[in-house]
C-alpha positions, 0 to 999 in steps of 0.5 A: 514470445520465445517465454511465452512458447516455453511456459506452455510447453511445459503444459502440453507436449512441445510439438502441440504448443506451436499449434496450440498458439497459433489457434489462440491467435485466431480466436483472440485477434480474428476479429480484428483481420487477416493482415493482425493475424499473420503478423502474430503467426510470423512473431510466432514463426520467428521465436521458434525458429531462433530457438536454440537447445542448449545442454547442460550437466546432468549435474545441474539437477541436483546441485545446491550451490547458489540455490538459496533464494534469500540471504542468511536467516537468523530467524527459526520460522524461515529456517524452518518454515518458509524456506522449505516451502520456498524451495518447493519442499512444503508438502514434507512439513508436519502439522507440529510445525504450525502454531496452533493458532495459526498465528505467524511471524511478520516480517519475513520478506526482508529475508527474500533478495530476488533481485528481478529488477533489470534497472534500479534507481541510482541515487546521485546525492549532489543534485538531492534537494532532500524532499524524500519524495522519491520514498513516498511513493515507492511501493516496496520500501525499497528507498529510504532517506535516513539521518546518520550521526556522527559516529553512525556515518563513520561506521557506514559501508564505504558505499554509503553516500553522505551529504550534509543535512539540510534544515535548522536543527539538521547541522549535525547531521549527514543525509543519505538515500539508501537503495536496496538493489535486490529488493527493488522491483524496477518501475521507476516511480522514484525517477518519474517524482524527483522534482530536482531541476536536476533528478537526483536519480536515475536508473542504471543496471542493477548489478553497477550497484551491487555495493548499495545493498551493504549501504542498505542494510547497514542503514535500516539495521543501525541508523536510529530515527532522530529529534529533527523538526520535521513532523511525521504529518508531512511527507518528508518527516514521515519517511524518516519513520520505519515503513512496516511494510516491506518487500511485498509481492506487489506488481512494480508500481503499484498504488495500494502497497503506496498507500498501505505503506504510508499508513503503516509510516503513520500509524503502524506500531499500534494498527490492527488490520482486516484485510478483505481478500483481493489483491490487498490480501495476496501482496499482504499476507501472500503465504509463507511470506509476511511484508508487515514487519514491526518497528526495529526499536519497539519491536511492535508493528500492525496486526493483520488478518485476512477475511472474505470479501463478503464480511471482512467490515464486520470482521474488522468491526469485531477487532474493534469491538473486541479490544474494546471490550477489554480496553474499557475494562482495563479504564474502568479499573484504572478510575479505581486507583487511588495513589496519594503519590503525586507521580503515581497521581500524575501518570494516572491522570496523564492515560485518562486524559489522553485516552482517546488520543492515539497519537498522546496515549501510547506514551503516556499508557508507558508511564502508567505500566512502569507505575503499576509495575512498581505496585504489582503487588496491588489486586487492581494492578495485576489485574491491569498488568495481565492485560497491559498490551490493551491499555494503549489507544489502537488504530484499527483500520479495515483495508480492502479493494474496490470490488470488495468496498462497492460491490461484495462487501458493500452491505457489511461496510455500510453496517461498519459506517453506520455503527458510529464505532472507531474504526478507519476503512482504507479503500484501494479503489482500482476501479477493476476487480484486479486480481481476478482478471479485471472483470467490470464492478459497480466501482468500473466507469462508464465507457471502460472496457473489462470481462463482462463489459466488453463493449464498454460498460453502459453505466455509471460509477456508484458514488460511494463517498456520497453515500457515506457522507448521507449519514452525515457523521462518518468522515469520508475523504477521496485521495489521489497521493499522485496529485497531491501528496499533502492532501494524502497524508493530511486525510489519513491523519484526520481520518485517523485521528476522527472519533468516528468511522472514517472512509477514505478511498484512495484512486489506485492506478493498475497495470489492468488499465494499460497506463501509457508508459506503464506504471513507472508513471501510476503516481503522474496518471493520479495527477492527470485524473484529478486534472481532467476531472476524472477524480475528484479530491475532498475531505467531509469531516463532521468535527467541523460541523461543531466549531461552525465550519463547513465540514466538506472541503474540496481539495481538487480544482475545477478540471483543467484538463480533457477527460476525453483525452485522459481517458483515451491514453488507458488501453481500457477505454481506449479498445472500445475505440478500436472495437466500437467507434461510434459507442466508444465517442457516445459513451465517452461523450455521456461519462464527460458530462457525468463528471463534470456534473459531479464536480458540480454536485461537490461544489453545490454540497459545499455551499450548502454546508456554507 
């Protein structure tokens, strides 16, 4: 109450805002009765008067010392760019400064150290069973599992937590979770996943582990990813891959940036990305500082751009068809080569078998450029060379929140799906427009209380999987990382890798909803929707269709749970409660049996397909 009363005086006059306070209480909980009101005026009445002014050095306005928000930057761009934005000083820049492109450097983020988390994860090494769950689902990259060599583990910082590896394959290696105590945002996931009989985390005051930002940094610097039997398609081998994205201004516990963060794991060194604008767009590309990185090894990483929310499918569909273009340029020239070396014959034959591989072709686009390059005198080969960053397969992937993907944008991605081009759609699906007040969508469930829907929104959710799956070629998939952690990465491999448009939509739990608990347990709610039949899991892949199998599987069981009771934990539907009883129970009652008759529908649908 006491930050609340000092964030408006700093708007109006401070002997105004007592007054100003006590009016908004009025108008804010009037409806709810004399006793709720006097209980907000006393809260008020007891943050003012505890109150004390204290004074400082008239000295304090002007120093420098301590001021730096960052640790030291190697890097120009930040130096000179994003720190005097930082420090409020960004009015003071010349246009020269800019690229003229507007083009700017990823990665920029791993230079901000806030520090804002009052507890972070410790990480208590005898009790890990080494599963790397508790990295899957961090939403800021800010726990990492790594493999340490010989000579890697004898350089760590004294602070590093060593054990064995566990695995065959594993004996020469040491495990450790390195934990960035700076950049850690505090929510909690981590603890709420471990599933040690013993939880291998806990979490502590973050100044007790202050020395793990030496282990963290020294890790992602120096610890190289190593040839360990566990694939990148499961979830522990995928977070042994860099995440190329880092550091976000998400809100503690978000599910997007989870989600988002895995893809990059998967596919990152070769992703373009449409952004449409919304929360996505603000914690992925929030000015002037850049979560996406790229890989410390290549050097490469996603490519991201932000559009509006009415064209961003198209303006992800124009990415696509635009390196497309020069991609199937670059291919018809490559048919022209004609190498009698068997080597030379070999590395051409290798690209145009692999050529809609994405997974198979980087390599193998690698060995042909170091062919081509040692025959740069060729007219054919420096015509390839001056394009070769588009000889590789890309992924391209148009990512984007509910509002955008059900609501706004809904005509331009449904022209997306059906074009029948390559390209993968990420929806965030939160189910509210978050990031502009939670106001209720097409994508909002019956019974849920937002802006505009304030005595509980009447109608259904629009089924936006079935209308994808209606064209009968677009792979379409619905996942929620909390209930199964498999099944996510599973999706988004098969979406990838489908030669077709896929849309894959993520449930996305969202401080809008006032989880129970708070978003500490976002992961645990994904599992409890699924459970109650709130959310249903599938995956409809026409790539079945052709080998005689049933192209829809339903990866969710029938629900165990109450979707009543679920429903009621979330402060969004639970306020309709408070404020509307009686429509409250009928609305609930109508949104039940709507799910359960969609679960049914799937289950139909699958038989069908049968």
């Amino acid at each position: 109450m006491q930050a609340a009363f000092f964030k408006l005086a700093d708007i109006i006059p401070y002997n105004e805002a007592e007054d100003y306070m006590k009016k908004a209480v009025v108008k804010s909980y009037g409806k709810k009765g004399e006793k709720v009101v006097n209980m907000n005026f006393a809260a008020i009445d007891n943050a003012i008067s505890g109150l004390v002014e204290i004074k400082y050095p008239e000295s304090w306005a002007t120093t420098t010392e301590g001021a730096a928000p960052v640790k030291p930057a190697d890097n120009e761009y930040f130096k000179n760019i994003v720190f005097p934005i930082l420090a409020q000083e960004g009015d003071s820049l010349p246009v020269s400064a800019f690229t003229p492109d507007g083009t700017v450097p990823t990665g920029t983020t791993q230079y901000e150290k806030r520090g804002v988390a009052v507890k972070i994860p410790q990480w208590i090494a005898e009790n890990c069973i080494q599963c790397n769950q508790c990295s899957y689902v961090c939403p800021h990259a800010t726990i990492r599992p790594f493999a340490l060599d010989e000579k890697e583990a004898a350089e760590a910082p004294a602070s590093t937590k060593l054990v064995q590896m566990k695995g065959k394959g594993c004996e020469n290696y040491k495990f450790t979770v390195a934990v960035s105590p700076l950049d850690c945002m505090g929510c909690g996931l981590c603890v709420n996943v471990c599933p040690a009989k013993v939880k291998a985390l806990k979490m502590v005051p973050q100044e007790s582990q202050s020395e793990q930002q030496k282990a963290f940094d020294y890790a992602v610097a120096n610890v190289t990813k190593k040839d360990i039997p566990f694939a990148d398609t499961t979830v522990k081998g995928s977070q042994f891959n860099q995440p190329l994205l880092e550091f976000s201004g998400s809100c503690a516990g978000c599910a997007e940036t989870s989600y988002a963060r895995l893809i990059t794991q998967l596919f990152g060194e070769r992703m373009y990305i449409s952004n449409a604008t919304g929360c996505s767009s603000i914690w992925g590309g929030s000015a002037p500082s850049t979560p996406y990185t790229v890989n410390r090894d290549s050097g490469r990483g996603p490519a991201w751009a932000n559009s509006l929310f009415e064209d961003n499918a198209e303006h992800g569909l124009g990415i696509y068809l635009g390196q497309k273009a020069i991609r199937d340029k670059l291919i018809g020239y490559i048919k022209q080569l004609n190498y009698e070396d068997a080597d030379k014959k070999a590395a051409v034959e290798e690209f145009l078998a692999t050529v809609d591989d994405g997974k198979k072709n980087g390599a193998a686009a690698k060995a042909l450029i170091a062919v081509l390059e040692a025959n740069a005198d060729g007219e054919l080969e420096k015509k390839i060379l001056a394009e070769k960053d588009y000889l590789a397969k890309k992924s391209v992937w148009i990512f984007g929140g509910d509002g955008w993907a059900y609501d706004i944008g809904f005509g331009g991605l449904d022209h997306v799906i059906a074009s029948g081009e390559d390209v993968n759609i990420m929806v965030f699906d939160t189910e509210v427009y978050s990031n502009t007040g939670g106001q209720a969508s097409k994508a909002s469930q019956m019974g849920q209380v937002a802006q505009f829907a304030a005595a509980g929104k009447a109608i259904g959710k629009k089924d936006l999987a079935q209308i994808a799956m209606s064209y009968g070629y677009v792979y379409v998939a619905q996942i929620a990382m909390g209930a199964d952690m498999n099944q996510t990465i599973k999706t988004l491999v098969e979406a990838e890798a489908y030669p077709g448009p896929s849309i894959v939509i993520g449930y996305a739990p969202c401080e809008m909803h006032g989880v129970k608990g708070g978003m500490g347990n976002c992961q645990s709610e994904m599992k409890r929707a699924v459970e109650a039949g709130y959310w249903q899991m599938f995956r409809y892949n026409p790539s079945l269709k052709a080998e005689g199998k049933n192209p829809l599987i339903i990866d969710s069981k029938a629900p165990t749970g109450s979707y009543i009771d679920f429903i009621k934990s979330e402060t969004r539907y639970s306020r309709l409660i408070q404020a509307f009883p009686e429509r409250a129970e009928e609305l609930f009652t109508k949104a039940e049996e709507q799910a359960k008759a969609k679960y049914d529908r799937l289950v139909k649908l699958g038989q069908i397909y049968e």
